[in-house]
C-alpha positions as CSV (number, residue, x, y, z in Angstrom):
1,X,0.0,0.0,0.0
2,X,2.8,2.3,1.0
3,X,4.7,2.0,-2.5
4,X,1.3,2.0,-4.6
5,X,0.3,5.6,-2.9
6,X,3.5,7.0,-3.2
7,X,3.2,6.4,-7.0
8,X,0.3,8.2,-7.3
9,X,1.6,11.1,-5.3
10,X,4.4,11.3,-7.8
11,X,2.4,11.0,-10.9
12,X,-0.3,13.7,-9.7
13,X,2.5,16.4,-9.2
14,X,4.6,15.4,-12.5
15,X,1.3,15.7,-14.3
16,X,0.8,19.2,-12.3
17,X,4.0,20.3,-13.8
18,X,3.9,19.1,-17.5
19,X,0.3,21.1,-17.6
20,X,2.1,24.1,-15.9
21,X,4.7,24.0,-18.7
22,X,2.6,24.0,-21.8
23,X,0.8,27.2,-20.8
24,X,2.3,30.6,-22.5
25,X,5.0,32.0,-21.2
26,X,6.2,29.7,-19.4
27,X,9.7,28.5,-19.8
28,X,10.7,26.2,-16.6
29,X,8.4,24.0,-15.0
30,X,8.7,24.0,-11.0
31,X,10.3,21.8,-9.2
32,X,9.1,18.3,-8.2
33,X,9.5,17.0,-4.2
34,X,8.9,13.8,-4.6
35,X,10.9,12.4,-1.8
36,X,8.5,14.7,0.7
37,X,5.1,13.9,-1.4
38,X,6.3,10.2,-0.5
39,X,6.8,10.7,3.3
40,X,4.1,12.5,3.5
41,X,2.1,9.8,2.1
42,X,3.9,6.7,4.0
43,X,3.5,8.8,7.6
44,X,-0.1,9.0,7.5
45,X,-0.3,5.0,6.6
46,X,-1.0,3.4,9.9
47,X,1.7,0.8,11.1
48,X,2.1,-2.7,10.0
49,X,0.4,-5.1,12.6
50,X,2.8,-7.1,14.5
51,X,3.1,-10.7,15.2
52,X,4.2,-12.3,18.4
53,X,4.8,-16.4,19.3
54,X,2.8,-17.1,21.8
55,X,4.8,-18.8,25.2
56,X,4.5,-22.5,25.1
57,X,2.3,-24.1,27.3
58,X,4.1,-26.4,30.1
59,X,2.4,-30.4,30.5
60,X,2.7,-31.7,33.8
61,X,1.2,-35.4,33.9
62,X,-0.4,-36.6,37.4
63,X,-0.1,-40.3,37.7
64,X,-2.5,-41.1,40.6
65,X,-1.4,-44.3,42.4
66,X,-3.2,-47.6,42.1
67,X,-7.3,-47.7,41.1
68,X,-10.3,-47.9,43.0
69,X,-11.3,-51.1,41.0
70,X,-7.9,-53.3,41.3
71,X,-8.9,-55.2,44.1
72,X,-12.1,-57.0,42.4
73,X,-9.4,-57.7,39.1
74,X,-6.4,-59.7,40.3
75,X,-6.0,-61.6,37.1
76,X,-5.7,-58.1,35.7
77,X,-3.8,-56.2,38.4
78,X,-1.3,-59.3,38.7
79,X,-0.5,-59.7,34.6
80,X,2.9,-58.8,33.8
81,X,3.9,-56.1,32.1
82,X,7.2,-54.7,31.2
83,X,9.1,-52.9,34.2
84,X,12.2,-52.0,32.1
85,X,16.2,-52.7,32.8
86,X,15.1,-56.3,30.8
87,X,12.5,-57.1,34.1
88,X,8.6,-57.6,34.2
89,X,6.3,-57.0,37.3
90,X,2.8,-57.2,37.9
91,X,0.7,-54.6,36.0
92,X,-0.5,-52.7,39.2
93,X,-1.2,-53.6,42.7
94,X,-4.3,-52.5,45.1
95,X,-2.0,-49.8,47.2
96,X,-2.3,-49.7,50.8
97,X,-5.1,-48.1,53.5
98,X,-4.8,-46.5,57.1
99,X,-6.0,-48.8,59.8
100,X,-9.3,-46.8,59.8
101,X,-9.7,-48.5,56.2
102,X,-9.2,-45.2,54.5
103,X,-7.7,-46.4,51.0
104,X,-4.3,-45.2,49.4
105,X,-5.8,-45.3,46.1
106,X,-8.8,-42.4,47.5
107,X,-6.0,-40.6,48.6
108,X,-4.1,-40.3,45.9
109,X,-6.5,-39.3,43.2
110,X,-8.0,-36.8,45.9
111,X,-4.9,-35.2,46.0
112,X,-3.7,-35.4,42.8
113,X,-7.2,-33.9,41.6
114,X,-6.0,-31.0,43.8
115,X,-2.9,-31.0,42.7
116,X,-4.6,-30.3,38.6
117,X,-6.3,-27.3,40.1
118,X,-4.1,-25.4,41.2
119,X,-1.7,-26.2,38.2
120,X,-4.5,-25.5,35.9
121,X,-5.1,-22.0,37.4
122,X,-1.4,-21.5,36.6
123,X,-1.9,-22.0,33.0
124,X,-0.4,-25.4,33.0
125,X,-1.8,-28.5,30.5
126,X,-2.6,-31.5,32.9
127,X,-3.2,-34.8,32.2
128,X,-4.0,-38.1,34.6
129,X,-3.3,-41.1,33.9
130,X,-6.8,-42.2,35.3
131,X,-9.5,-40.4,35.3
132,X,-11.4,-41.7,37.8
133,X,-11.1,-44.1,40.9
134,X,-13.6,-46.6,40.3
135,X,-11.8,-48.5,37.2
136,X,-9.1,-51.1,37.0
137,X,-5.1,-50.2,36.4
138,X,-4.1,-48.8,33.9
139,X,-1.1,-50.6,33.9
140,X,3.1,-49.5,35.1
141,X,3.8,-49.8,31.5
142,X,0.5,-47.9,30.5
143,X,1.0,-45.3,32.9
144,X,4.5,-44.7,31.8
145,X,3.6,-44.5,28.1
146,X,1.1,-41.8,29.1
147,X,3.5,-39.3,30.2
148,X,6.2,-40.4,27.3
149,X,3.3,-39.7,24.7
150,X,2.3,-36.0,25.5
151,X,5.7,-34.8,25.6
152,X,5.8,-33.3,29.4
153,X,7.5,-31.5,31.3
154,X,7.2,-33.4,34.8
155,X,5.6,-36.2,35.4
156,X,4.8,-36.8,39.4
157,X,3.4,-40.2,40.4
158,X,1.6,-39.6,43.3
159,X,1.2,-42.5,46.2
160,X,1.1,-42.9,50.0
161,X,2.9,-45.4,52.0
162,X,2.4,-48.3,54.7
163,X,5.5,-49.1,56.2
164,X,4.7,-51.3,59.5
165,X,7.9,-50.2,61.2
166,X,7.1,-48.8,64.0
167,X,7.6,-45.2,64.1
168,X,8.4,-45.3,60.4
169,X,6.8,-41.5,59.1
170,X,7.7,-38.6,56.4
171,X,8.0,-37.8,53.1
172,X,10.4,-39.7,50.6
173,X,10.3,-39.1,46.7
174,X,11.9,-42.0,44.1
175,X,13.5,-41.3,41.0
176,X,15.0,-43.9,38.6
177,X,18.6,-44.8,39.1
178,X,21.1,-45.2,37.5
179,X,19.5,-43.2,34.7
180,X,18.6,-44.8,31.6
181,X,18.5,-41.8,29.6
182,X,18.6,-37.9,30.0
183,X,15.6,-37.4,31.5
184,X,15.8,-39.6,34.3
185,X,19.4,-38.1,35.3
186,X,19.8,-34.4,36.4
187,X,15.8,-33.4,35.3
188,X,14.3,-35.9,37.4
189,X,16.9,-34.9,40.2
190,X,15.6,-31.3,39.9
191,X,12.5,-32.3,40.0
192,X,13.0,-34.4,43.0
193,X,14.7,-31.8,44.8
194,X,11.8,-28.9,43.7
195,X,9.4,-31.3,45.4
196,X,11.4,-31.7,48.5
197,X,12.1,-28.2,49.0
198,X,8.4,-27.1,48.9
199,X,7.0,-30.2,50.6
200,X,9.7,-29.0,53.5
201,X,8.8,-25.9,53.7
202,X,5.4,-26.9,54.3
203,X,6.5,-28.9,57.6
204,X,5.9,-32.6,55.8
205,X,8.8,-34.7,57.6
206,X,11.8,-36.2,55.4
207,X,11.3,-40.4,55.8
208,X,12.9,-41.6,58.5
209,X,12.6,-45.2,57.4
210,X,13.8,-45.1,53.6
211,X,15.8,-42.8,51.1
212,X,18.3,-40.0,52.4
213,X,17.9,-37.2,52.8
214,X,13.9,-37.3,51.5
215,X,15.2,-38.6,48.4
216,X,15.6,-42.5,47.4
217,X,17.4,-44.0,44.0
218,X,15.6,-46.9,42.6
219,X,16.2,-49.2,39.8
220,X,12.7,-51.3,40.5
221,X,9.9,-49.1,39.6
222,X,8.8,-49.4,36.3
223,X,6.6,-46.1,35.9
224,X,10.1,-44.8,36.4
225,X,12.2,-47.0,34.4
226,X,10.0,-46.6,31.2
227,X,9.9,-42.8,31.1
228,X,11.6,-40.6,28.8
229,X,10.8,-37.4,30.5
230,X,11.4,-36.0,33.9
231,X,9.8,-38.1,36.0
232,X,9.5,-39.0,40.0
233,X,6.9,-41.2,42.4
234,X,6.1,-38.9,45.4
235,X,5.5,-40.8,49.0
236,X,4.0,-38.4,50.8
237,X,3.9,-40.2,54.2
238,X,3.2,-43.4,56.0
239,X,-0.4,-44.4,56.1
240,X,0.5,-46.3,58.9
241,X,1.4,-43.6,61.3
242,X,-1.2,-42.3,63.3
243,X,-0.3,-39.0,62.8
244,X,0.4,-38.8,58.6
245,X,-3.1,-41.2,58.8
246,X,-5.0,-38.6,60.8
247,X,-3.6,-35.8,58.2
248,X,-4.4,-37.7,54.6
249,X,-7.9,-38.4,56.1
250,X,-9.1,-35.3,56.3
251,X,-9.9,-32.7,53.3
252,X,-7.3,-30.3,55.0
253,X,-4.6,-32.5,55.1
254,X,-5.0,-33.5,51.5
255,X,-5.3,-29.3,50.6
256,X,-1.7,-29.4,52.5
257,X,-0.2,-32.1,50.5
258,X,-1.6,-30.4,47.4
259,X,-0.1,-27.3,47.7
260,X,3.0,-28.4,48.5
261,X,3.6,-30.6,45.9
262,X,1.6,-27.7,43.4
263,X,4.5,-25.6,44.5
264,X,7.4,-27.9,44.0
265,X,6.3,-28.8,40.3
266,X,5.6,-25.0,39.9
267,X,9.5,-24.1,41.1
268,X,10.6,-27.0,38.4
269,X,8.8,-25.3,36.0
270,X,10.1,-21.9,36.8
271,X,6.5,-20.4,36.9
């Protein structure tokens, strides 16, 4: 537009002066200011539009812990299914339960759900591996794939624990070891240590039964093993301590948990 109008600016004054040059008497036409007709023109053109990338959108998957369903499938829960490092294990097991009888696998999808809001209000893409707690599995290998497929930025398998030895409470958070590929080595790590820097400063306990530190290498965990992004299995506590089973049994305690581990994959993420 801004060339095509400055042509006819040009044109209109050259045709001014050939005109004022054929009259009588007249023996030099006047000059021609083309260079100012085209500014002129350009200036009052308003400004090209501008086009900006938008900021990528970070994918956090939530892999809730065991299924509401596994106990009434043990031929399913107990098929084997690729665990990586060469191995097999049993697709999924029923998880564990405070002595009241509240069950790991209600737990972790509570808080994982909680977990998804707070992300989501962040601007963050979440995805579960299950979307409900009422079905059967999916599967270590399944579960594994899920976070490998969309591409994510963390992946935080969420679980409780029910270690019977007495005493035995805290927080302890797995990450695959020796690393099997990039992902699993100083990503995961971060991760891992995001987590247990936020979860700490929330007052959750380090373990004081497994790990060090808070933190515990593993070769046998095949949600772990399989992945191909950053990728850790968060115990938050002992579901076997009176205590930790008093706190994951009530909404409140779950909204702590939540916003702990919100804020660790939040840090990770550098939101």
């Amino acid at each position: 537009m801004f060339t095509v109008r400055g042509r006819v600016v040009v044109l209109a004054v050259l045709g001014s002066a050939l005109l004022a040059g054929c009259g009588p008497g007249d023996t030099e036409a006047p000059a021609v200011t083309t260079g100012s007709a085209i500014a002129s023109s350009q200036s009052s053109a308003p400004p090209a539009p501008r086009t900006s990338v938008p900021e990528p959108v970070p994918v956090v998957v939530l892999d809730p812990g065991h299924n509401g369903g596994n106990a009434a499938a043990p031929g399913e829960v107990n098929r084997k299914v690729p665990a990586g490092r060469g191995r097999t294990k049993a697709c999924n097991t029923t998880g564990t339960a405070t002595d009241a009888g509240f069950a790991e696998h209600a737990f972790n999808f509570d808080v994982a759900n909680r977990v998804s809001d707070i992300l989501t209000a962040q601007g963050v893409r979440v995805i579960f591996t299950r979307e409900d707690n009422t079905g059967v599995g999916p599967c270590v290998d399944e579960r594994a794939r899920i976070g490998n497929d969309s591409g994510a930025d963390a992946v935080v398998s969420i679980h409780a624990d029910g270690a019977t030895t007495p005493g035995a409470r805290g927080f302890h958070i797995a990450h695959s070891a020796p690393a099997l590929n990039e992902a699993q080595g100083a990503p995961a790590q971060e991760l891992a240590r995001e987590l247990r820097a936020d979860l700490l400063a929330a007052d959750f306990p380090l373990s004081t039964y497994i790990g060090e530190g808070g933190l515990s290498p593993r070769d046998d965990l095949a949600g772990m093993n399989l992945s191909t992004r950053p990728s850790v299995l968060l115990e938050c506590g002992n579901m076997r301590n009176p205590a930790e089973a008093a706190m994951m049994s009530t909404p409140d305690g779950r909204q702590r948990y939540a916003d702990a581990i919100a804020a660790g994959i939040a840090s990770y993420l550098d939101l």
